[in-house]
Every structure is written in structure tokens, then in C-alpha cells.
C-alpha positions, 0 to 999 in steps of 0.5 A: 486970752485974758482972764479976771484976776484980783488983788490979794490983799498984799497986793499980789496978782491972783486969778481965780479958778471958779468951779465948772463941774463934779464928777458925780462917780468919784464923789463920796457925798462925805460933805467936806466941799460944802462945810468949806463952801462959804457961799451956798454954791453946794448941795447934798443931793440924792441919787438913784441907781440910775445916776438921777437926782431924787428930789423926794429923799424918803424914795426907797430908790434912793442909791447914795446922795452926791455933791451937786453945784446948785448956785455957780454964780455964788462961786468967788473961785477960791477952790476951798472945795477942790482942796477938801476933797479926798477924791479929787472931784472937782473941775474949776477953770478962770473966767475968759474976759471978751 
């Protein structure tokens, strides 16, 4: 398999590891992943008991609000989200070239 890589800028090999998914269980909504996210991927959403989203966030059904990724093709694969996380929520993989 081939996958993009980059140049950092001491002109060293690096791929990136863009973000796939969160897992919404572990996730405590404490927002450290958006605040290191540079990009508008991230999104604070609410929850209800029944683990669906809530567009409305005044619904008494409300349960706890969770990370969602909102724009993964903003995602530049720097992993800044996974390494804020006290959870360990995230799941990222390299972009497979054809």
C-alpha cells in the first residue's frame, strides 16, 4: 500500500493520520479536541438517552453533549484531537493512495 505523506519543514517524511471516527461512549464532551482543532472539523453536539443527536439543545431530553466530526475533509491529519484527549476517543488512519 502507498499513502500520502508530507514534508515537514526540516524536510523530514511524515504521513498523516487523518481522523475517522470517535467513539462517542468514552467521550466526556470536555472540548479539549475542539479548542486544539485549528480547522472547524469539531462540533460539540447533544445527545439524548438513546445516544441520538439533539439539534434542538434547549430539549429537556438532552443526556450529555459529545464530540462529533462535523467537516473531515478539513482534517490536515496532525492528530492535535487525539493527543488532548483524556479518553482516548479517537480513531485516525493515513489516506491509502490508488
Amino acid at each position: 500500500m502507498t499513502y500520502l505523506t508530507n514534508l515537514t519543514l526540516g524536510k523530514k517524511s511524515w504521513t498523516p493520520h487523518f481522523v475517522e471516527s470517535i467513539e462517542q461512549d468514552r467521550c466526556l464532551g470536555c472540548g479539549r479536541c475542539f479548542k486544539a482543532c485549528g480547522r472547524d472539523v469539531l462540533l460539540l453536539r447533544a445527545m439524548n438517552d438513546e445516544g441520538e443527536f439533539v439539534d434542538n439543545e434547549e430539549d429537556e431530553e438532552i443526556e450529555r453533549k459529545v464530540m462529533a466530526i462535523i467537516h473531515p475533509e478539513n482534517c490536515i491529519g496532525c492528530q492535535a484531537c487525539a493527543r488532548v484527549c483524556p479518553k482516548n476517543c479517537y480513531t485516525h488512519s493515513p489516506m491509502e493512495l490508488n
